[in-house]
C-alpha positions, -999 to +999 in steps of 0.1 A: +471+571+178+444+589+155+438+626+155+407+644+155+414+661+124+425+627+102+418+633+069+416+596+058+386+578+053+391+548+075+400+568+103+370+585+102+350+551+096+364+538+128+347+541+163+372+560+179+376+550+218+389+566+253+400+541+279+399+556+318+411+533+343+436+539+367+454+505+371+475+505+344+472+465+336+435+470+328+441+497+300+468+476+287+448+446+282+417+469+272+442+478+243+454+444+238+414+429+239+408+456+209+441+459+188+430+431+160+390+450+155+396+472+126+368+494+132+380+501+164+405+531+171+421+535+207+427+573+208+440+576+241+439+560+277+432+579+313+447+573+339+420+587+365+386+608+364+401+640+359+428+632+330+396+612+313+375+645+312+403+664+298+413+638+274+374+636+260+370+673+254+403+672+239+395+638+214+361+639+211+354+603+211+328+577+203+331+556+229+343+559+262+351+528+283+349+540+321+357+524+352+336+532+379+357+529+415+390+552+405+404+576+436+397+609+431+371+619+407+355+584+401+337+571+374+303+583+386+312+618+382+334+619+354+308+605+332+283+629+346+305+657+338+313+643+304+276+641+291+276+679+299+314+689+282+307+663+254+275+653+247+278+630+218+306+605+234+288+575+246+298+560+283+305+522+292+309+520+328+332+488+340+328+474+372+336+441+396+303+447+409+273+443+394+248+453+420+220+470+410+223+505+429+256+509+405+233+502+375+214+526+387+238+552+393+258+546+366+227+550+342+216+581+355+249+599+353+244+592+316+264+555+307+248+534+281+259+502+292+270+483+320+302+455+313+308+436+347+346+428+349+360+404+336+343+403+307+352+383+271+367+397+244+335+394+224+314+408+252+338+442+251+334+441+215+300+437+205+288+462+238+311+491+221+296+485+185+262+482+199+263+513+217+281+533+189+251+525+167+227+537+197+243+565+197+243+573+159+215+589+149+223+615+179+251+620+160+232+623+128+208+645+140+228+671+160+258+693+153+286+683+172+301+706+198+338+718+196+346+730+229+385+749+226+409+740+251+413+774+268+373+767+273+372+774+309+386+811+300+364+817+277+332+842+280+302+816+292+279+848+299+253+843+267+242+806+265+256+788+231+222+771+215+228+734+211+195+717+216+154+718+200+127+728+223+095+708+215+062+721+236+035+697+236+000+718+236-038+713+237-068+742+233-086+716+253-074+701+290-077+665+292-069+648+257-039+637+274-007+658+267+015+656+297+010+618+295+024+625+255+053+651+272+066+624+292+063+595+268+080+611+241+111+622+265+117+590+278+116+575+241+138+601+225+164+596+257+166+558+249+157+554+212+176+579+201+208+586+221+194+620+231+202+637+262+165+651+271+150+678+296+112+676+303+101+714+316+063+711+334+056+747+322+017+734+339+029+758+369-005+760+383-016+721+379+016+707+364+013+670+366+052+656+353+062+650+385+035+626+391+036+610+355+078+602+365+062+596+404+087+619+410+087+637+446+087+676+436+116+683+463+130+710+441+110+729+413+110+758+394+103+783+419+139+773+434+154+790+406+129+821+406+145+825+440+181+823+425+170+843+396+199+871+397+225+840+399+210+818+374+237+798+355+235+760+337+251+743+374+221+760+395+197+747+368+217+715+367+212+713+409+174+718+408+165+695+377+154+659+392+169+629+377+146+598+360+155+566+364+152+566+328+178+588+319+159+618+313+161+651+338+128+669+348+120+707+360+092+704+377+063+730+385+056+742+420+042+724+446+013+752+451-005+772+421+000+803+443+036+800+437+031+800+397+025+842+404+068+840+412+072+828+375+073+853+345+074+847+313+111+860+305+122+838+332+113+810+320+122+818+284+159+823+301+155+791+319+150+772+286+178+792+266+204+778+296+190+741+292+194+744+250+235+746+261+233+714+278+204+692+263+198+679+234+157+677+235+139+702+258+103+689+262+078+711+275+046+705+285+019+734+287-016+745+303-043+745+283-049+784+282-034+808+259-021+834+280+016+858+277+026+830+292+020+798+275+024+821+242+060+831+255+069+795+257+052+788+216+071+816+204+108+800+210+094+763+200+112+749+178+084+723+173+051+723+187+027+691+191-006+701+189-027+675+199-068+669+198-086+639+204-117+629+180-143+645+199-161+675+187-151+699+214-112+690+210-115+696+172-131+727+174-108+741+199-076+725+177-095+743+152-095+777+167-061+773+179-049+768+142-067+796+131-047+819+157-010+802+147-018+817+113-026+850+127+006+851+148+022+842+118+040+810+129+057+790+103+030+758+097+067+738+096+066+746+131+034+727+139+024+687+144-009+680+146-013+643+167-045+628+168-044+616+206-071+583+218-077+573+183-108+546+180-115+528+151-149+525+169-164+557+166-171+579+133-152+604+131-121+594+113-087+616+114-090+620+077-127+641+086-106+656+111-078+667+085-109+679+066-118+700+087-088+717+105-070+717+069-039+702+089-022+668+083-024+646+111+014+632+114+011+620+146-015+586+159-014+574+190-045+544+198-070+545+224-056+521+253-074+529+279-058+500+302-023+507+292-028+542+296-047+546+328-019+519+346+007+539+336-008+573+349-013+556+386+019+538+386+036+567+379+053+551+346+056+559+313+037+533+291+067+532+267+087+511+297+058+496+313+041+486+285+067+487+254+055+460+230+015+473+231+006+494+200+004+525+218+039+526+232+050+519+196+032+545+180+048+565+209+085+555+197+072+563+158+062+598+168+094+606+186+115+591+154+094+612+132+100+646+153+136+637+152+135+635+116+120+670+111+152+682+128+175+661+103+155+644+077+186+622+066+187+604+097+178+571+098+147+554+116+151+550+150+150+514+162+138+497+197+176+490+216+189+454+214+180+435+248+211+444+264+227+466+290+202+492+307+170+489+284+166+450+277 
């Protein structure tokens, strides 16, 4: 068995893998299936829920093969309290059945594929080395997270940062950033491995819960409530699950309520979700008050958006203007040029003119595609993945990744397989 800490090369080549099944002639031909792959390292095998949890903060792995029916803690909640304890080992949930609801529940408690048992050698083989290169530029990107065995002693009181926050903001309503918010989320949870958080900071006319069709049955204001107790398993509790992976805080259901939200709460809020998410999106109102400016000030990234029509440019302009008298670090800024129409004359390189700020962002006019996927309640990068705008979509969320970690590579559509052919 390799150790963590193995200084040789190879070792650290190989994708190193946790079995966690409780019948013990499963793991043994698990081990058996894998023994002759040389870029395959079996680091240790669990014997139920629990021990798996233990063993994966202990070994760090890749890969972790997961059965989902096991007495006790099952599969369903091991994994989801794996993606929280280790973030960067990716989840294979195994199964006799192959319905859809365990698809469904398997995906959203963070597994990245689905292997219905028995399954072929090959099939075992190619889904581990498929999902180890989803999940590498996660790994590329992102610092990996030792978590010491006496963890559970240790003092938890000021949150550990782990993750970026990116808030997506417009001078002007209406050029269509929470549609960008939720786009982006959804491709940086699939494209890139990342374990993402989409914050409606909107809390007066916050529209992600809608964009997900998402029924607002917990929101932000449940945590205002809780606010002397707040801790990352309250926030956990009122965060709504995706079907695409992604987790969503959601504003509250009346813009009265926004008057219950302070700024410093909500900075807290998103310091707690940095310890447990890799991406924190955050989408924004449209007016630069103490507390849309409290929310900038901690970005790590923010997406400014315009459209190309005079009163969007003039307010992007004016917007810029105040960045620089705030002092914030233009590294800190991407300009997007939202609606983009080849159609009409003014070009984003008169816009760049202009505003004296690269556009690094395009996404197309699509009205169709875009319009569908606001009254389904779908993001257009599932609904409508191979259209132009969905793929300018996936480029943008590569290229914010990349800011993070310029070495990592370019982020690539999934293979057709498992949860996202």
């Amino acid at each position: 068995m390799s150790g963590a800490s193995s200084s040789n090369s190879d070792d650290q080549e190989k994708i190193r893998l946790l079995i966690v099944d409780d019948i013990p002639e499963t793991r043994e031909n698990l081990r058996k299936l894998l023994f002759f792959e040389s870029d395959i390292d079996v680091v240790g095998a669990a014997t139920n829920g629990e021990e798996g949890i233990q063993m994966a903060v202990e070994l760090q792995p890749d890969i972790i093969l997961m059965d989902i029916n096991m007495p006790g803690v099952d599969g369903i909640t091991a994994s989801e309290r794996i993606t929280q304890q280790v973030p960067f080992a990716q989840i294979i949930m195994m199964s006799v059945q192959g319905e859809s609801d365990y698809l469904r529940r398997s995906m959203l408690a963070g597994a990245r594929e689905f292997l219905i048992k028995p399954f072929s050698s090959d099939e075992l083989v190619s889904s581990i080395r498929r999902v180890y290169q989803l999940g590498a530029t996660r790994r590329q990107a992102l610092p990996t997270i030792q978590i010491p065995p006496d963890a559970e002693t240790a003092d938890t009181s000021v949150p550990q940062e782990h993750g970026k926050i990116i808030t997506v903001f417009s001078a002007k309503g209406g050029v269509g950033c929470s549609s960008i918010a939720v786009n982006l989320a959804v491709a940086l949870q699939q494209n890139a491995a990342a374990k993402v958080v989409v914050v409606d900071a909107n809390l007066q006319f916050g529209d992600i819960g809608v964009l997900l069709n998402l029924y607002a049955s917990r929101t932000i204001v449940d945590l205002a409530d809780n606010a002397d107790d707040l801790d990352d398993e309250l926030i956990n509790d009122v965060l709504i699950v995706h079907s695409s992976g992604i987790k969503a805080l959601l504003a509250p259901t009346r813009p009265e309520e926004a008057d219950n939200i302070s700024p410093s709460f909500t900075v807290e809020v998103l310091e707690h979700l940095k310890t447990s998410f890799d991406i924190i999106i955050v989408d924004t109102s449209s007016v630069l008050d103490e507390y849309v400016l409290s929310v900038l000030d901690i970005a790590d990234k923010i997406v400014v958006v315009t459209t190309p029509e005079i009163p969007a440019i003039k307010d992007a302009k004016l917007f810029f203007e105040i960045t620089e008298a705030l002092e914030y670090e233009r590294d800190r800024i991407m300009f997007v040029l939202n609606k983009e129409d080849k159609r009409i004359n003014i070009r984003a390189e008169d816009i760049e003119a202009n505003i004296k700020y690269r556009i690094e962002g395009r996404l197309p006019l699509d009205e169709r595609v875009a319009t569908t996927a606001v009254n389904q309640g779908i993001p257009f990068v599932l609904s409508s993945r191979s259209s132009r705008l969905s793929q300018e979509a996936i480029t943008l969320s590569t290229h914010l990744m990349k800011t993070f970690n310029p070495s990592i590579s370019d982020i690539e559509p999934p293979a057709k397989s498992g949860f996202f052919g």
